[in-house]
N, C-alpha and C positions, 0 to 999 in steps of 0.2 A: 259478675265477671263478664268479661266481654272477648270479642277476635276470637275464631277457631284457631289454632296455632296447627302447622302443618308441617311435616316432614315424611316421607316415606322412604324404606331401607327393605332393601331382599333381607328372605328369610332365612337361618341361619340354620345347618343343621347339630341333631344332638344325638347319642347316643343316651336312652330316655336311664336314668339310675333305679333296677327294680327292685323291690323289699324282697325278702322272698322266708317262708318259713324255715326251720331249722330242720335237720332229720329229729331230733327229738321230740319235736312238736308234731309232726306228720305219723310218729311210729310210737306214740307211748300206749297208743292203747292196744294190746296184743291177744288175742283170743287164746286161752289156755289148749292145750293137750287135750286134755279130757274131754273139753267144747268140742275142739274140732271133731274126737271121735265119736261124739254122740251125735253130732250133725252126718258125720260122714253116714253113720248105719240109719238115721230115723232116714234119708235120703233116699238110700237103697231100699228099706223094707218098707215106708210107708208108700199111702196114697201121693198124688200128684201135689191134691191139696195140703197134706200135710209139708212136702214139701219145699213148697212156695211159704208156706208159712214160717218156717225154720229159716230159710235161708233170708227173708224178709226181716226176723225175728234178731238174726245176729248179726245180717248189715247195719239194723238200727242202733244196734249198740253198739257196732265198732263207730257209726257218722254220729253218733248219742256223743260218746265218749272222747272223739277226737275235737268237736267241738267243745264239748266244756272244758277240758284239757287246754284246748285254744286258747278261749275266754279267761281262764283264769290264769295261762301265761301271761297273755296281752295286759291284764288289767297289774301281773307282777310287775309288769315293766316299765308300765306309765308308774305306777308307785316311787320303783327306783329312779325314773328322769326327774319325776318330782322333787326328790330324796334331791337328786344331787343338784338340781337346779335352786331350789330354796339355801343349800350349802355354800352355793357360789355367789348368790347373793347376798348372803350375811357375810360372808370372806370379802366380798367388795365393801360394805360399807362400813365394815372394821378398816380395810386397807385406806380408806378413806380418813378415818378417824386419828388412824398412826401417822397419816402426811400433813394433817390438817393440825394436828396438837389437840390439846385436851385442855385449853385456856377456859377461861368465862365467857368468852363469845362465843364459842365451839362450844358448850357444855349448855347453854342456851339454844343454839338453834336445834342442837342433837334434838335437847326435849321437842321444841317445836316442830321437828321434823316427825317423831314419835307420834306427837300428839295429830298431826296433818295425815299421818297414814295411818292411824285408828279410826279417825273420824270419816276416811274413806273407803275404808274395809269394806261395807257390803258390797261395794262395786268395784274393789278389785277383788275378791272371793268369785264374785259371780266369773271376770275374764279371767282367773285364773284356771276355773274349770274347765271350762272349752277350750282354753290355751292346752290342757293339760290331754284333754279326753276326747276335743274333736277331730274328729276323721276330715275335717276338710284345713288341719292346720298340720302343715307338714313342718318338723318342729330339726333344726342342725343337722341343714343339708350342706356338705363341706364345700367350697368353694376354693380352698386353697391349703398351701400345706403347713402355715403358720398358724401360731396355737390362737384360737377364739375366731380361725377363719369358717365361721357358721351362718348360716341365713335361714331364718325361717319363712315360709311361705304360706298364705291367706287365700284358701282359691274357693273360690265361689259354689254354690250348690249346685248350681246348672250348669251343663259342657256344651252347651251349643253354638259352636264359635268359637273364634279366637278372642281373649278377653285384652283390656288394656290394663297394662303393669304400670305399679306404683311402686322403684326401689325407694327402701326409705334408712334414712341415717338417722339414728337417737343420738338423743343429747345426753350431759351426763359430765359436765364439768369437766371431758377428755380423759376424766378417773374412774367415773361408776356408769358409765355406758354400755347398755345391753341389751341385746336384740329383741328378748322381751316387753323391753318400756314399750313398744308401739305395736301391742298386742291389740290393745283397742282401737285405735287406727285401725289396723289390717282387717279385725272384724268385720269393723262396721263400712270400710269401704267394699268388702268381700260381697255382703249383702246389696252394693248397687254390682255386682258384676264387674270389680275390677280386683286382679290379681295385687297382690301386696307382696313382697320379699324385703323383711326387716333386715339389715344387717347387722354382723357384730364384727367386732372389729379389736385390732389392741387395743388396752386404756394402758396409761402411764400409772406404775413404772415399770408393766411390761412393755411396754413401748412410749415411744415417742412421737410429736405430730407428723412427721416423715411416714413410721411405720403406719398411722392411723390413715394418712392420706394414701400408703399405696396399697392397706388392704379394702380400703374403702373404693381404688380404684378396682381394683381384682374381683370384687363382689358386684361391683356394675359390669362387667367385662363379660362374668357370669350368666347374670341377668341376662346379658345382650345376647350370647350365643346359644343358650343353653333354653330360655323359657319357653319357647313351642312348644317343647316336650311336656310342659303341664299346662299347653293351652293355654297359654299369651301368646299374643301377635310383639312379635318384635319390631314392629314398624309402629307402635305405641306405648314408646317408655317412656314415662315420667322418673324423673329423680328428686327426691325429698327429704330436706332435714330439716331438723328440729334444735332449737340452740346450738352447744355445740357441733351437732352433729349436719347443722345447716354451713357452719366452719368448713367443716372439712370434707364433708360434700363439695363445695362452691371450689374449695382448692385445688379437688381432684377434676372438677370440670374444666377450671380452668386452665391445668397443667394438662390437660389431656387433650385443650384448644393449641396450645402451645407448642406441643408435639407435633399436635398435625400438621399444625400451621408449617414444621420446619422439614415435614417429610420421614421425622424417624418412624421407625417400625411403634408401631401401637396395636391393641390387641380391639380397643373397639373404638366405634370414631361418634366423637361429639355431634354428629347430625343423625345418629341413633336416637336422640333423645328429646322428645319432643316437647318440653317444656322442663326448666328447672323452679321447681318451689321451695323458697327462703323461708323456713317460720323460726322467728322471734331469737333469729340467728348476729351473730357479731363479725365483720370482716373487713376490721382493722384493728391489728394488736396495740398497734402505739395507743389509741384512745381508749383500749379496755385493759392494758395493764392493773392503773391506779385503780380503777373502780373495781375490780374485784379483788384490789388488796384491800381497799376498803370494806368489805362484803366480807372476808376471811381468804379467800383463795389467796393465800400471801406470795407476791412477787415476785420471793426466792422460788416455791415452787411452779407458780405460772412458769416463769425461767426455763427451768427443769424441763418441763413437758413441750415447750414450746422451743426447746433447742438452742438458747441463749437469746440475747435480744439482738445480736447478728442475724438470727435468724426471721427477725419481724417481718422485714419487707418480702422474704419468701413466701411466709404461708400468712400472709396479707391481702387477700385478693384486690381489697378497694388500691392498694395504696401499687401491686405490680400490673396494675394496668397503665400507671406513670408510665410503664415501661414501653417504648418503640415499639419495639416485637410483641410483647406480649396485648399491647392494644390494638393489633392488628387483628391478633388470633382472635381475639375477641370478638370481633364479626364472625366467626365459625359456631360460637354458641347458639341457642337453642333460645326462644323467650325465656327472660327470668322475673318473677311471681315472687316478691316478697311485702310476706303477713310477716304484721307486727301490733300488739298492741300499746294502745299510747300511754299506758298506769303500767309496764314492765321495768321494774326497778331491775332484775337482774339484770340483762342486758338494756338499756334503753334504747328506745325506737330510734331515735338518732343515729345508729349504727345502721337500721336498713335504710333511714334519710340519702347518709353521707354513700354510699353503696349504691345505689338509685343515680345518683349524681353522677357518680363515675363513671357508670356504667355508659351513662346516657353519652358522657363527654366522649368516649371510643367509640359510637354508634352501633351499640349492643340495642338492646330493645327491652329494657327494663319495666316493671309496671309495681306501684307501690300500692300496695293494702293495709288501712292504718283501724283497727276496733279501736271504737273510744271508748276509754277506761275498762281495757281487756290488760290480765296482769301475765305475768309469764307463765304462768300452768293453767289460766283460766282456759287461755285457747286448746291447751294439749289436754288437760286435765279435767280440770271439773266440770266446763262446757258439754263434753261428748260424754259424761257420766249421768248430766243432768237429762240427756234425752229431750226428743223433739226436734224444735228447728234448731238447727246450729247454722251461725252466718259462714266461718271460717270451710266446716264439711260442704257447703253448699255450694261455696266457692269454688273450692278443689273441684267437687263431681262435674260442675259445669264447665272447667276448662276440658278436663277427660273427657266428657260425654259432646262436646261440644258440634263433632261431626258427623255425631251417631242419633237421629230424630229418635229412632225407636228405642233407647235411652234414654233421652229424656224427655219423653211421654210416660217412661217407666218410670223417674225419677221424680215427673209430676205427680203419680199416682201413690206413690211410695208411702205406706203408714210411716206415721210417728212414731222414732227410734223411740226405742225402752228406755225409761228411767230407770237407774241403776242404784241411785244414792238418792234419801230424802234430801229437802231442799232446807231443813234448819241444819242436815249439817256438812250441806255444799257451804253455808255460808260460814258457817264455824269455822274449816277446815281456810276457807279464802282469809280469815282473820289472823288465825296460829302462824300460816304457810310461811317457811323461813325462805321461799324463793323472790 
């Protein structure tokens, strides 16, 4: 990758959100009657040393016992987020299965989707764990008052400094989107020292692309005022999505160029944000209708989610920059970074081709990145599980690290990410894969 990309923004203040223990947890371990009064008298009657040894003796068990007491609330709790987190995602991919039908094409890719996350299991088991149990993954922090208005946050091992933020938007067909999918993302960017806040957002049919693009904006707004308080610099956000979730990202950018452009009140301004990255995202509906009725996402529901086909040219970013006003605003955006690979039958590259195009034509500053023969989950998926060099992460770290040397001196030195998944069955898994 190349160009430092530059923007800088005063810093924002936050009132920081603090956890704080329950009275129940701080008071469950309580020194009987009897204790007390046998401490009281060995106090009075014995030596010094005795004591100091008593009073030593039943601090230790009250700091003993409120800790393990601790421990083994904290570890009930992670159980239950787990509990209810695996709950929500088997409720998504049934609600998925009731909109989609239950035909021969559906009843085939279901297996093949089965079969593509068996054969990927060790290495989501492994980011499941740390999603679940590490202390540097701050896991549905609320950003808004609408249901699934959550973000999880990826912060780094070391505090020294201000770090640069990566919001990121998941993909998910606009149905089964959830701030989880870019747990490994956030990971593994956490470890070069950049903050991650995955979003979540409505999927249809609790919402619609309206509702998706404004809590998509609310969760960047977030981001913008609020991340100091866990040690991001707010004068280095990136914003990122991933197929759908690069959609609806790019819409909220855009309408928030639009905004500004006209003087309304807005809550954060598009020169916040110091690069926007497209991966393997779609932004124009007119040419992605057919092809994912063809794929199953059938037409009538595209429809559905997408707010009628009256609504294409709104939440069409390539196609409302036609627009006067809105290609002006367009100058207001931030560099925009779109990865795609060139074997993505889901969405095909073509989509970030024709996007590229337009962009260029309103004199935005677009830059296209094309992996030969990278498929639609290779880049997101099986690539960053296969560990090592990845072309796509490398890319990202070096537009982020781009003005920071002593970054990427550390980024030159950096071992080689962990392999997560053997490699007969990264290749299985790329065979079955119904994306």
């Amino acid at each position: 990758m190349h160009s430092p990309l530059q923007n800088q923004q005063p810093e924002n203040r936050f009132r920081p959100m603090m956890t704080t223990s329950t009275v129940s947890e701080i008071e469950e371990v309580i020194i009987p009657d009897e204790e007390d009064s046998d401490t009281k008298t060995s106090l009075l009657n014995g030596s010094n040393g005795e004591q100091i040894r008593r009073r030593v003796s039943v601090k230790s068990l009250v700091d003993g016992g409120n800790r393990r007491i601790s421990r083994q609330q904290s570890f009930s709790r992670e159980i239950g987020h787990a509990a209810a987190e695996t709950y929500l995602i088997t409720r998504l991919s049934f609600k998925l299965l009731r909109y989609l039908g239950v035909g021969y094409r559906w009843m085939t890719r279901l297996f093949a989707l089965t079969c593509y996350a068996m054969l990927l299991m060790p290495g989501f088991l492994q980011v499941a764990y740390i999603y679940f149990f590490s202390s540097q993954v701050r896991r549905s922090i609320v950003y808004g008052d609408q249901p699934r208005n959550r973000l999880d946050l990826y912060l780094p091992s070391n505090n020294d400094g201000k770090k640069p933020v990566v919001v990121f938007v998941t993909g998910g067909a606009w149905i089964i989107g959830y701030k989880a999918w870019g747990s490994l993302l956030g990971m593994q960017l956490a470890e070069r020292d950049i903050i991650v806040a995955c979003l979540d957002y409505r999927n249809f049919p609790q919402g619609t692309i309206s509702d998706m693009v404004t809590d998509t904006s609310q969760g960047i707004s977030f981001v913008c005022n609020n991340i100091s308080a866990f040690g991001g610099d707010p004068n280095r956000i990136y914003l990122m999505g991933q197929s759908a979730g690069a959609h609806i990202a790019a819409c909220a950018l855009l309408e928030q160029a639009t905004k500004e452009s006209k003087g309304e009140s807005i809550s954060w301004r598009v020169s916040q944000i110091k690069a926007y990255f497209g991966l393997s995202g779609g932004y124009n509906l007119y040419n992605l209708v057919d092809h994912f009725h063809n794929r199953g996402l059938y037409r009538s529901i595209f429809l559905s989610i997408m707010e009628g086909e009256e609504s294409f040219e709104k939440f069409s970013p390539e196609v409302r920059l036609k627009d006067p006003v809105v290609g002006k605003a367009a100058s207001l955006m931030p560099p925009i970074i779109l990865f795609h690979g060139s074997s993505d039958n889901s969405i095909p590259c073509d989509a970030s081709k024709t996007f590229t195009d337009a962009l260029q034509a309103v004199g935005a500053k677009p830059e296209l990145v094309l992996y030969s023969g990278k498929t639609h989950t290779d880049l997101f998926l099986q690539d960053p599980l296969r560990g090592g060099k990845d072309e796509l992460f490398d890319d990202i770290v070096s537009v982020i690290h781009a003005e920071d040397n002593d970054a990427l001196t550390k980024d030159s030195l950096a071992p080689p990410r962990k392999r997560l998944v053997p490699e007969l069955l990264l290749k299985l898994a790329r065979e079955v894969s119904p994306f």
